[in-house]
C-alpha positions as CSV (number, residue, x, y, z in Angstrom):
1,X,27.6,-12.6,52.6
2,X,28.9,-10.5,55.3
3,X,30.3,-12.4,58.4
4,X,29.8,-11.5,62.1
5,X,32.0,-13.8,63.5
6,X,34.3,-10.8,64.8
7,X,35.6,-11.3,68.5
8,X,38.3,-9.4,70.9
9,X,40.6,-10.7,73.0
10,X,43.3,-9.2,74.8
11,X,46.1,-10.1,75.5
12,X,49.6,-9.3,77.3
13,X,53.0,-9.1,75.5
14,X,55.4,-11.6,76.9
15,X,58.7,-9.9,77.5
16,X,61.7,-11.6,74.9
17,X,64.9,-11.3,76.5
18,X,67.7,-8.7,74.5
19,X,70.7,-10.7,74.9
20,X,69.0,-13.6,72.4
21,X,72.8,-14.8,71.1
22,X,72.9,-13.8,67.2
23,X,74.8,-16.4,64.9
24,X,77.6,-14.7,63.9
25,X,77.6,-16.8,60.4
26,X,74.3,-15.5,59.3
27,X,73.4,-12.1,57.3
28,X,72.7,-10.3,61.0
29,X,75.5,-7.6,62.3
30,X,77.4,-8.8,65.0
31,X,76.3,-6.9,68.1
32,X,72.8,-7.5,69.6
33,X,69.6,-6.3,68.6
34,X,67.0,-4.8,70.8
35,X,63.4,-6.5,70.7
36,X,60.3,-4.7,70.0
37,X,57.6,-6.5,71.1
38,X,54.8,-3.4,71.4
39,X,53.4,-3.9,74.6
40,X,49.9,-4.8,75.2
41,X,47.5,-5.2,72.3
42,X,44.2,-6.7,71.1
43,X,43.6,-9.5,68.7
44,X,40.6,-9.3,66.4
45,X,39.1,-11.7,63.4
46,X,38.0,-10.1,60.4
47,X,36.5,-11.5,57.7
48,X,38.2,-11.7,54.0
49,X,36.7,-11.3,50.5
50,X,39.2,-13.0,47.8
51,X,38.0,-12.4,44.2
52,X,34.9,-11.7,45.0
53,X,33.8,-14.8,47.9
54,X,33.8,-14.2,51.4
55,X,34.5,-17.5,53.0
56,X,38.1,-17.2,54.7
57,X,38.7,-14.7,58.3
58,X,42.6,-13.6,59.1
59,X,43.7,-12.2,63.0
60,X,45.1,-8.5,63.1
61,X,46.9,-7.4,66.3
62,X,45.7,-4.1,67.8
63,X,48.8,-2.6,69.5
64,X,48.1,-0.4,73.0
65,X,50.4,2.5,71.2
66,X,48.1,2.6,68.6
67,X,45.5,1.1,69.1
68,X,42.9,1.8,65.8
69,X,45.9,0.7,63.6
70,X,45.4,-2.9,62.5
71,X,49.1,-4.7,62.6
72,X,49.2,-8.6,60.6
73,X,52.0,-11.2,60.7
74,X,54.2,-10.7,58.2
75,X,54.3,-14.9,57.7
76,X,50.3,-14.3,57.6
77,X,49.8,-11.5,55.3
78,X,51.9,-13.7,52.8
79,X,50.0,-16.4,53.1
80,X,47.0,-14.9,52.6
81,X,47.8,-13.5,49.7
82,X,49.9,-16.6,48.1
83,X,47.8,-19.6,50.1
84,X,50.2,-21.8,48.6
85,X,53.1,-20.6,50.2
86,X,54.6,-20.3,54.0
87,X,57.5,-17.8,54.6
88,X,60.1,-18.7,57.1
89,X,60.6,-16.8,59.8
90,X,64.2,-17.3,62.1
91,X,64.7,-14.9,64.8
92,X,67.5,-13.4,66.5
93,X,66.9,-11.0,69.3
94,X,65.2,-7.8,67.7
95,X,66.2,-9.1,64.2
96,X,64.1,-11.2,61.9
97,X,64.9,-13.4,58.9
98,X,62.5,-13.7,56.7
99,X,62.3,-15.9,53.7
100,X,59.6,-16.0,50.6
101,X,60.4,-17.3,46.9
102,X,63.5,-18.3,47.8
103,X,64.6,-14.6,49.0
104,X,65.6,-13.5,52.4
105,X,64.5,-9.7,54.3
106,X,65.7,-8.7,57.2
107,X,63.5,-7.0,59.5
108,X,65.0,-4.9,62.1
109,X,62.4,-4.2,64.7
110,X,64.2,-2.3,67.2
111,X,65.6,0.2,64.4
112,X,61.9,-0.3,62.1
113,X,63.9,-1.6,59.2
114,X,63.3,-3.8,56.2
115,X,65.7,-4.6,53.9
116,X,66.6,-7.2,51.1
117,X,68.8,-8.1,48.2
118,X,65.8,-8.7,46.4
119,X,62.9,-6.7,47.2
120,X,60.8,-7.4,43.9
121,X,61.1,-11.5,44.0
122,X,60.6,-11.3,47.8
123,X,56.8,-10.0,47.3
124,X,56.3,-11.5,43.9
125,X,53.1,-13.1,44.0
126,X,53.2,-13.9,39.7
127,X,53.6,-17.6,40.0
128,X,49.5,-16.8,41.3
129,X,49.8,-16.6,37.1
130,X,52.7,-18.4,35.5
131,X,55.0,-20.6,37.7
132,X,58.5,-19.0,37.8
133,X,57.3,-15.8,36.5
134,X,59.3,-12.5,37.5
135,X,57.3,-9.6,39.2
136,X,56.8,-7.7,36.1
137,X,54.0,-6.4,34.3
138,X,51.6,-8.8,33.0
139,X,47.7,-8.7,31.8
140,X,47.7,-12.4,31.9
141,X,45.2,-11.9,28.7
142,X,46.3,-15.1,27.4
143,X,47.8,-13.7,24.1
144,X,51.4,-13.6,25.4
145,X,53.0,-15.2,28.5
146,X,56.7,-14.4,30.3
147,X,59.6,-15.9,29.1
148,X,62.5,-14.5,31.0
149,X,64.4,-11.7,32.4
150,X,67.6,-9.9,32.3
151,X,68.4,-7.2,34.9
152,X,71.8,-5.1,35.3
153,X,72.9,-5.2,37.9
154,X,71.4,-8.5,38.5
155,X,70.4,-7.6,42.1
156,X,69.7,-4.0,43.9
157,X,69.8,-4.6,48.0
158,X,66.5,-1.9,48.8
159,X,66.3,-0.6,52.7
160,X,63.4,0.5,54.1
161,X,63.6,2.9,56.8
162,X,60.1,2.9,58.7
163,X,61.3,5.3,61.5
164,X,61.3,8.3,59.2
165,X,57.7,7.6,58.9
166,X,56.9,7.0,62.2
167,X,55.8,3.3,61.7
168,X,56.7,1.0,64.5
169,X,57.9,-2.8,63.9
170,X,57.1,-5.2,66.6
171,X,57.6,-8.9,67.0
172,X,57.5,-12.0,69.3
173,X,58.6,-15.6,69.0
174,X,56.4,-16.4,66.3
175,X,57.2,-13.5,64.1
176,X,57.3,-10.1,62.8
177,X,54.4,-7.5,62.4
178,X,53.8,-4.6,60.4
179,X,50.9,-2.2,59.6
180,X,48.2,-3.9,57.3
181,X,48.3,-1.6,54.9
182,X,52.3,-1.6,54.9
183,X,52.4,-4.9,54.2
184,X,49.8,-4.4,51.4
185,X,51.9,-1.2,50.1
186,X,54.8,-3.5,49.2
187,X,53.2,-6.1,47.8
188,X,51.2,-4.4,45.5
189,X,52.3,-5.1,41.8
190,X,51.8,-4.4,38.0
191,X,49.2,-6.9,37.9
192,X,46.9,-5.3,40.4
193,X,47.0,-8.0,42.8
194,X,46.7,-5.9,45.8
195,X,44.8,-5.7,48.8
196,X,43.0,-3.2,51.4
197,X,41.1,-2.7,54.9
198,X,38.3,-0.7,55.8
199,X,37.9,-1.1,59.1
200,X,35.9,-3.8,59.3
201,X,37.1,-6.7,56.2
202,X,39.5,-6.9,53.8
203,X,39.6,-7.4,50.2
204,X,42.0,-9.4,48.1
205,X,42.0,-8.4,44.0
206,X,43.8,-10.0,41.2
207,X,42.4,-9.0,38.0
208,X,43.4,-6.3,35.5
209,X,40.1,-5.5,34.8
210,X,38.9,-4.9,38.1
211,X,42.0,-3.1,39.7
212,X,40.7,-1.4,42.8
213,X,38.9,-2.4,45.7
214,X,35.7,-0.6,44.2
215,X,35.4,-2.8,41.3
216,X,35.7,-5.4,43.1
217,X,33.4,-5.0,46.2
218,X,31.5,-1.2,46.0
219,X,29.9,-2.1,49.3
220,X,33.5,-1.8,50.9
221,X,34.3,1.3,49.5
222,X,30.8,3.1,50.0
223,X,31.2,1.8,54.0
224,X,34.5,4.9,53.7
225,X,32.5,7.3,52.4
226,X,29.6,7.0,55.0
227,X,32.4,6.9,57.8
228,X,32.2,10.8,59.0
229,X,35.7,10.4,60.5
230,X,38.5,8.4,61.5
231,X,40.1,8.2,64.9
232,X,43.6,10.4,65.6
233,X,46.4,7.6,65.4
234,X,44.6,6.3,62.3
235,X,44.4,9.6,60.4
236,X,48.2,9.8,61.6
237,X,49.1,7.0,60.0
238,X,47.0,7.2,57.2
239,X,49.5,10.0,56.2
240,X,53.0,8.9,57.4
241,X,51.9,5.4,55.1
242,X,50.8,7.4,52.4
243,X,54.1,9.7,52.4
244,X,56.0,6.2,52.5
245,X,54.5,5.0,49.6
246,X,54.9,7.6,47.2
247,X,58.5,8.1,48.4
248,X,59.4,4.8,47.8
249,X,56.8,3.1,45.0
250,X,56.3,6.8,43.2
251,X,57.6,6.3,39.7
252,X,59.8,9.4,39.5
253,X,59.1,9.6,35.8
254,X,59.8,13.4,35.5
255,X,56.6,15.3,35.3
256,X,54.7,16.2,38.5
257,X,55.4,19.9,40.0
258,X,56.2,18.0,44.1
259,X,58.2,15.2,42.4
260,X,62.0,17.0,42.8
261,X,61.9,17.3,46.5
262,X,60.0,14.0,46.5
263,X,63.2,12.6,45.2
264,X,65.2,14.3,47.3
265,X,63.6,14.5,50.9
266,X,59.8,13.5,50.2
267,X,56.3,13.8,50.0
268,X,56.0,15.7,53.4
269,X,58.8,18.0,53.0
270,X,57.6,18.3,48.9
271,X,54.7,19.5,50.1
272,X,56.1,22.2,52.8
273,X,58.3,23.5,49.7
274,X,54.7,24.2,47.7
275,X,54.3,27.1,49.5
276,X,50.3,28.1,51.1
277,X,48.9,25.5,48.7
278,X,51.3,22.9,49.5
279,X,50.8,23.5,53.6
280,X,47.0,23.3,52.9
281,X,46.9,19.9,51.0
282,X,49.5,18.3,53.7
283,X,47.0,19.7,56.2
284,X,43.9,17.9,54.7
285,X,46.0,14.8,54.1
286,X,46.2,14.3,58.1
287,X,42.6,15.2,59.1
288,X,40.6,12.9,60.6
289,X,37.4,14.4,58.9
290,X,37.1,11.5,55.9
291,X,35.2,14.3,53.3
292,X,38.7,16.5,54.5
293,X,41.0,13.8,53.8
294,X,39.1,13.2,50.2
295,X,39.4,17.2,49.3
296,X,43.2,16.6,50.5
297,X,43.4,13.2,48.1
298,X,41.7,15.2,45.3
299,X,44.2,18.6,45.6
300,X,47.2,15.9,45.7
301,X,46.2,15.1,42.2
302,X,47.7,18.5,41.3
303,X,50.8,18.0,42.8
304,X,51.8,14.7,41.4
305,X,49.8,15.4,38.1
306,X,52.0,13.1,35.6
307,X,49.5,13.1,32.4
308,X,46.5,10.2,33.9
309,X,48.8,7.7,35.4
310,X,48.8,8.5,39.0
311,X,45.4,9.6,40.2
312,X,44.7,10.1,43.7
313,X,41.4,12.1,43.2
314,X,38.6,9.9,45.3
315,X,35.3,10.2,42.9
316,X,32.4,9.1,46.0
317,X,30.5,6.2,44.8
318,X,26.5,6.6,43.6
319,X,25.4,5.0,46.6
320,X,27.1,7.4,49.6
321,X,26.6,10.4,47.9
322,X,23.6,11.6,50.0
323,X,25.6,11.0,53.0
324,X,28.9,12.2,51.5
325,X,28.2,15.0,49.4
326,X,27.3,17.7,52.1
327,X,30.1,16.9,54.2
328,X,32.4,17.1,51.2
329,X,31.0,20.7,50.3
330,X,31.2,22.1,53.6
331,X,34.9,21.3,53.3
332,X,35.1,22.7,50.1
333,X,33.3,25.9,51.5
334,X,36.0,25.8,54.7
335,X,38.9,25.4,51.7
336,X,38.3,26.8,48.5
337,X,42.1,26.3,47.3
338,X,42.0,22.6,47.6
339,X,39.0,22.6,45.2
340,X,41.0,24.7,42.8
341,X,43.6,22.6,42.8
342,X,41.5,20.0,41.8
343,X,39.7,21.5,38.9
344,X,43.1,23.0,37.8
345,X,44.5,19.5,37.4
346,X,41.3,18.3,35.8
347,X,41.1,21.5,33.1
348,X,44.6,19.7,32.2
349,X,43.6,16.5,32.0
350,X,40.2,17.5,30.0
351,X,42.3,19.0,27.2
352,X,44.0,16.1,26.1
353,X,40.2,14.5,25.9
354,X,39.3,17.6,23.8
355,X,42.6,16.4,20.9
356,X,40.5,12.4,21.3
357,X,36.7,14.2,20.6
358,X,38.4,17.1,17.7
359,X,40.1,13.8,15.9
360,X,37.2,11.6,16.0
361,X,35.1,14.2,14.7
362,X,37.8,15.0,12.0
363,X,38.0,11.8,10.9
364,X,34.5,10.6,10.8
365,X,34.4,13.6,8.4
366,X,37.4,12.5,6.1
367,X,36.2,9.0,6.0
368,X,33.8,8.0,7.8
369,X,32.5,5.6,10.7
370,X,34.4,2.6,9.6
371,X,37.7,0.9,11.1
372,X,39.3,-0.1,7.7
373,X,40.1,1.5,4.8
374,X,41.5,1.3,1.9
375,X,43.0,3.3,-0.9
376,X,45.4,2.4,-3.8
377,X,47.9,0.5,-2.1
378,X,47.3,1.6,1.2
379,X,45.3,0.1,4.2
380,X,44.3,1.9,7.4
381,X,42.3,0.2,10.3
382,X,41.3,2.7,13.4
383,X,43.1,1.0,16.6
384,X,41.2,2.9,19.1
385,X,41.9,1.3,22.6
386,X,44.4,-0.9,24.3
387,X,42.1,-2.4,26.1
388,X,38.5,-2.1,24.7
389,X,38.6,-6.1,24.3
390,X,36.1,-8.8,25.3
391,X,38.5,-9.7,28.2
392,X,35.9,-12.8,30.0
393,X,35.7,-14.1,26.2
394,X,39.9,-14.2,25.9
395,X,40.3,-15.7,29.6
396,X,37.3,-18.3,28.9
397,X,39.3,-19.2,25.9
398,X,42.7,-19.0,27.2
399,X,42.2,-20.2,30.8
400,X,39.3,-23.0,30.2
401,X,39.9,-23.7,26.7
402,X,36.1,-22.1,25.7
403,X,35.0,-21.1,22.6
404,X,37.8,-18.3,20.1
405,X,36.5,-15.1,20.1
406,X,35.7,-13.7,17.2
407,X,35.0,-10.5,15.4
408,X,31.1,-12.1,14.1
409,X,30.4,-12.2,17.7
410,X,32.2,-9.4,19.3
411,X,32.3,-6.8,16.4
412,X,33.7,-4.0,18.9
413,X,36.5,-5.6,20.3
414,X,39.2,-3.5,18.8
415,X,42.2,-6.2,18.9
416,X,39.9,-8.3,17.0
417,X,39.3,-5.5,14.8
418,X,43.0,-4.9,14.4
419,X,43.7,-8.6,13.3
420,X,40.7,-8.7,10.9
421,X,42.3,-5.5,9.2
422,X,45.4,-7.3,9.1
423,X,44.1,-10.4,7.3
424,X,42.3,-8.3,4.7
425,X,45.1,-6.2,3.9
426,X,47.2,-9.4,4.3
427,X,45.0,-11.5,1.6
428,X,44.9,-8.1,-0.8
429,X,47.0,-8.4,-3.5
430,X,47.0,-4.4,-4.1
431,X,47.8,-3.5,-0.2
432,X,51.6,-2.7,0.4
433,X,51.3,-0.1,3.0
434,X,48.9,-1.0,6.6
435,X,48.7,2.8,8.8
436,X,47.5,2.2,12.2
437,X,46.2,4.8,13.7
438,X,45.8,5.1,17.5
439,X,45.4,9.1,17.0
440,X,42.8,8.7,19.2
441,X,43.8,5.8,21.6
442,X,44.6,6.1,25.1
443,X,46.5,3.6,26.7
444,X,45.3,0.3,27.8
445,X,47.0,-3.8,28.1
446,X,50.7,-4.0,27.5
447,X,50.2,-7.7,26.1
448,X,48.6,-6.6,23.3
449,X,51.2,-3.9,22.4
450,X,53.7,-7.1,22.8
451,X,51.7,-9.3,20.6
452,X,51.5,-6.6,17.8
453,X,55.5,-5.9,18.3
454,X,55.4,-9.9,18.2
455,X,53.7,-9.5,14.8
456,X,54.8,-7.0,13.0
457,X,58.3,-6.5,14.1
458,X,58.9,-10.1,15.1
459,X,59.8,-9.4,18.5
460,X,58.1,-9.9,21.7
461,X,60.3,-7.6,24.5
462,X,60.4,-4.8,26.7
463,X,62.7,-2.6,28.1
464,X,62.4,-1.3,31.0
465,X,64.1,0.7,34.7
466,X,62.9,0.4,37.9
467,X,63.8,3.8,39.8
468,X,63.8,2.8,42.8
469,X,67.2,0.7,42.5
470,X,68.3,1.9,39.3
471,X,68.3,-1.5,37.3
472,X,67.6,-1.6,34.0
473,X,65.8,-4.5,32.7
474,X,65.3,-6.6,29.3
475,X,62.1,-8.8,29.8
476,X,60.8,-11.3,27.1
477,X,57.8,-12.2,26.5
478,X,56.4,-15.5,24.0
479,X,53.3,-14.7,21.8
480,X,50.4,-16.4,20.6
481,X,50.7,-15.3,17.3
482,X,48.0,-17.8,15.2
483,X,45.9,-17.4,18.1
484,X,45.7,-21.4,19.2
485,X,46.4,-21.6,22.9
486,X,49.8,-23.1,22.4
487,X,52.7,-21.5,21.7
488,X,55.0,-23.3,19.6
489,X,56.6,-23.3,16.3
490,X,53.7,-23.0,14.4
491,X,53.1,-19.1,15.6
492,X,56.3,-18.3,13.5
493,X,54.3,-19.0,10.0
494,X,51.9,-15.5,10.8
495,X,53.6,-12.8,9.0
496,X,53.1,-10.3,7.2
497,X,54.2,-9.0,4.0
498,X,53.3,-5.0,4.6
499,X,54.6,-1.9,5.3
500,X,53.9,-0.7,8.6
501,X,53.0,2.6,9.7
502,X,51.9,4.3,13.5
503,X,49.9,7.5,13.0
504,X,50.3,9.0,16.7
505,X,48.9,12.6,18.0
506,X,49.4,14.1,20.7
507,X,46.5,12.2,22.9
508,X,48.2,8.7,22.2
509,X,49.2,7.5,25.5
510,X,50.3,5.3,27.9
511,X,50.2,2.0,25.5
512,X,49.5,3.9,22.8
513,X,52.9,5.7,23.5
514,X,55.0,2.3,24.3
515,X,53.8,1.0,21.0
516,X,54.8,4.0,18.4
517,X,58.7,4.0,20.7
518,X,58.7,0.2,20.1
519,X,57.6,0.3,16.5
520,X,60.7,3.2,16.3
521,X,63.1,1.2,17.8
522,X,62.2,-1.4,15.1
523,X,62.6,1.0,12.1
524,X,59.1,1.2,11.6
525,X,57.9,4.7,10.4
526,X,55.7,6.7,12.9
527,X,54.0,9.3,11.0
528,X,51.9,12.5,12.8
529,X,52.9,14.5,16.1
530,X,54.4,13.5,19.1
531,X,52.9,11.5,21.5
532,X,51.0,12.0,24.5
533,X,53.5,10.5,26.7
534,X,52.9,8.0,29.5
535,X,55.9,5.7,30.5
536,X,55.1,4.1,33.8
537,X,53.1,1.3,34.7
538,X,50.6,1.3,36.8
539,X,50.6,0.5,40.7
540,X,46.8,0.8,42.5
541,X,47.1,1.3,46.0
542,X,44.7,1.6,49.1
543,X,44.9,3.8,52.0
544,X,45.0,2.8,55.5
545,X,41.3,3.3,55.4
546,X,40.4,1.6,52.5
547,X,40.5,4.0,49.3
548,X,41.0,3.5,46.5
549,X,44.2,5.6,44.7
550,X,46.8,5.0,41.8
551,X,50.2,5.7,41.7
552,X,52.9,6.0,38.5
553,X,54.9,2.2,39.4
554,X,58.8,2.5,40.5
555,X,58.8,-0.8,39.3
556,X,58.8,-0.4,35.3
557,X,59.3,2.6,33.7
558,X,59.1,1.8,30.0
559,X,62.3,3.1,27.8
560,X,63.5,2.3,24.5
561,X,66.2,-0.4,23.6
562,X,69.0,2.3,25.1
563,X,67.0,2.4,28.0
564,X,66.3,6.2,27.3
565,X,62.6,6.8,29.1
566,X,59.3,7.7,26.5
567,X,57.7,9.1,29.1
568,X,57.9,12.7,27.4
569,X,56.6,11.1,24.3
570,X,57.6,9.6,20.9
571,X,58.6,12.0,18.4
572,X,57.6,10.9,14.4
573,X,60.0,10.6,12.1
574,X,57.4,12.5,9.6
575,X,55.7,15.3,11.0
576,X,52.2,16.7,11.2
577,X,50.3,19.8,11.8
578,X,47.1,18.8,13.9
579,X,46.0,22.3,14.7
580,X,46.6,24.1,10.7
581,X,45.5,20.5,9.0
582,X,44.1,17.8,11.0
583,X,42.7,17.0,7.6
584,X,46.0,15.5,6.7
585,X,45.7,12.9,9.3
586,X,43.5,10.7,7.4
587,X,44.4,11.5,3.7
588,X,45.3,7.7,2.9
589,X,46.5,8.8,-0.4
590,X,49.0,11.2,1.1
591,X,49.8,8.6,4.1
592,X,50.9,5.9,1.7
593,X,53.2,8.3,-0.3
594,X,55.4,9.1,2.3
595,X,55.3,5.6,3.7
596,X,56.6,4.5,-0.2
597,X,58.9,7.3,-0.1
598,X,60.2,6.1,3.6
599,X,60.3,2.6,2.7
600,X,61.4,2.5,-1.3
601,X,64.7,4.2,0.6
């Protein structure tokens, strides 16, 4: 239930003298370091809702300079979201060491800096899922869990400079303050435990499934909607933290029209360089009118368009449309071009839909409605999703030891469908060849591409880059590959005696991209055209006034074993022609002859 235990009180900055003595043995410079300790400002309780339970309240600082921005403790904000944790805080003068998981940042608040050796550890919240786990991606589905990491160069020092942005530091003898949604900018992760503010409460998420502040709490997202406007130093901000965060946390993958001068001097001055329709968007993107802002957020999508990953179009929610709708139409009325934009970027995106609905429709007229097949020796089980699984049933099973799902009692889970195909082909005495086709499959979990990699290649890794620093990475992974909760020696006696094959079009993505380059990298054949493309995990953000948006991750873009990105796609090793014969897709016959040809060399 919604709390109204909200109360202001303000209070006076104490003046911290400059010439605070810096230890000249620490990590600080040398010379001293002016303090910035904001002025005046107003304290306010809000309450929080974690997972889903309002029961905790957190203080946010209300600076005089800015006064509709909410600031938070940097100590605080990582406590709230890691409750088992404090971070240290030592200060010297203006400068601020700070310490969490064992990492140190320095936080300049005279020059608005933060910088660390170790960005990635520093805000890994993980070990909320697996103690000593790395800050990589992770469904925690159960099926798999993190084994270890390799990263070269084995640390990347990251700076960030807040000034650019026009985001002001402060601090005092307790510690260091930054924006709210700053703070909740870098710790957002691959596993969507993020956080926002709307104003008037916060909300923490940590699941997958739910991975936005929508799913987790509409109510919080329809109070946006109904909010005609936002005051000035809000909307300002608003921008400058939405221009920091796809500068910095953007994946850079290769494929949006603004993402060049992003790389080079950033979303603001990308967006300049667009010409009339760039000005407009960037326009939009600092109003204070919220149906404005949304139009802006929508024409974006355009501009860093990478094939579905990053989305920053704002769909209202059922409930505000009454209120929203008309405001949002007399904007598009004032700007027509921003609403082109929009439906430009969504013409693209509904094409690729168009391949998924022409394949199923192909194939439900070349075989049928089933999702297994077989022909001479030649299985073929329809993989159509990623992540179409009965998720509560897996983390009941996994997480409180309830009762195995099964394909009896969830017949249209489609892992569960893949690993009853499996068995049958397995148990067949005829079956040499297993085709999976993810033709029309677009994406979903990463541990379930790791488990099948796990299964059929017997390896259980990923490769990946982060491009922000430039690392390259090798993460392994340990599957559950008999399915019993433990993983031990016993998952090494599940294999397989086939011959594998990935039938791919050109709507596989995202997942269903990673898994055809992984299966390549193993020698296994991929057979049809090349894939959609998708190489970037996924990072959800939330804007300073609590929407909901998505961004390509800099944190793992997904190569092969040279650490080459798939992002443009996968390309087969044996071609086909989707648009003259999508017929020849789901010839099993024809499939398993040029998987005995590929595999008798």
């Amino acid at each position: 239930m919604k709390t109204k235990a909200l109360f202001w009180s303000i209070l006076l900055g104490v003046s911290l003298s400059a010439c605070t003595k810096i230890d000249n043995r620490s990590e600080s410079s040398t010379h001293l370091i002016a303090e910035d300790e904001g002025g005046q400002y107003v304290e306010r309780v809000v309450p929080v809702n974690r997972y889903g339970m309002y029961g905790e309240q957190v203080t946010l600082r209300y600076y005089e300079a800015q006064p509709n921005v909410a600031y938070m403790s940097a100590s605080d904000f990582h406590q709230m979201m890691l409750p088992e944790q404090k971070m240290g805080v030592a200060k010297q003068g203006g400068l601020y060491l700070l310490t969490a998981n064992g990492v140190t940042a320095r936080v300049n608040v005279d020059d608005d800096t933060f910088e660390s050796s170790s960005f990635e550890d520093f805000t890994n919240m993980m070990s909320l899922w697996q103690p000593g786990m790395a800050n990589v991606y992770f469904d925690a589905m159960g099926v798999v869990r993190y084994e270890s990491i390799q990263h070269t160069p084995q640390t990347a020092r990251m700076k960030f400079d807040f000034k650019k942005y026009d985001i002001d530091l402060h601090g005092d003898k307790d510690g260091v303050y930054l924006p709210f949604t700053t703070l909740a900018d870098m710790y957002s992760d691959l596993h969507y435990n993020l956080t926002g503010f709307n104003g008037e409460r916060i909300v923490i998420n940590d699941t997958p499934e739910k991975g936005s502040m929508e799913a987790v709490d509409p109510t919080f997202t329809n109070e946006c909607f109904l909010r005609e406007s936002i005051a000035d130093d809000l909307a300002k901000y608003r921008y400058n933290e939405l221009c920091f965060a796809v500068d910095n946390f953007y994946g850079r993958i290769g494929r949006a029209v603004a993402e060049p001068v992003i790389i080079t001097e950033g979303l603001d001055a990308a967006l300049n360089a667009q010409g009339a329709d760039g000005k407009l968007v960037r326009q939009l993107l600092q109003s204070t009118k919220t149906a404005e802002f949304v139009l802006g957020m929508n024409a974006l999508y355009y501009f860093l368009y990478d094939g579905g990953h990053t989305v920053t179009r704002i769909p209202c929610l059922e409930n505000a449309t009454a209120t929203f709708d008309p405001r949002y139409q007399a904007a598009v009325s004032a700007y027509p071009r921003a609403a082109e934009l929009y439906e430009e970027t969504l013409n693209t995106h509904r094409k690729s839909g168009k391949i998924r609905t022409d394949m199923r429709e192909q194939r439900k007229k070349s075989l049928g409605d089933e999702h297994y097949y077989k022909k001479g020796n030649t299985a073929f089980c329809v993989f159509n999703s990623f992540v179409n699984f009965e998720w509560d049933a897996w983390h009941a099973y996994y997480r409180n030891g309830g009762e195995k799902p099964t394909l009896q009692k969830y017949p249209n889970d489609d892992l569960l469908i893949l690993l009853d195909a499996l068995e049958k082909a397995e148990a067949d005495p005829e079956v040499e060849n297993f085709v999976i086709d993810i033709t029309t499959n677009g994406g979903g979990s990463g541990d379930a591409v790791l488990l099948l990699q796990s299964l059929i290649a017997g390896d259980c890794r990923a490769w990946v880059k982060n491009t922000m620093t430039g690392q390259t990475s090798v993460v392994s992974y340990e599957a559950d590959r008999n399915l019993d909760r433990r993983f031990d020696e016993k998952d090494k006696e599940v294999k397989y005696h086939l011959n594998f094959a990935v039938l791919t079009s050109s709507y596989s993505f995202s997942c269903a991209n990673w898994f055809p380059a992984l299966m390549k990298d193993h020698g296994i054949l991929v057979i049809g055209e090349k894939s959609g493309g998708g190489g970037c995990c996924i990072q959800q953000m939330v804007t300073a006034d609590g929407l909901d948006y998505r961004i390509s991750s800099f944190r793992m873009l997904i190569t092969d074993q040279n650490f080459q990105s798939i992002d443009g796609g996968v390309e087969p090793h044996y071609a086909l022609d989707r648009e003259n014969h999508p017929e020849a897709f789901y010839d099993i016959e024809a499939l398993g002859q040029i998987m005995d040809a590929y595999y008798n060399k």
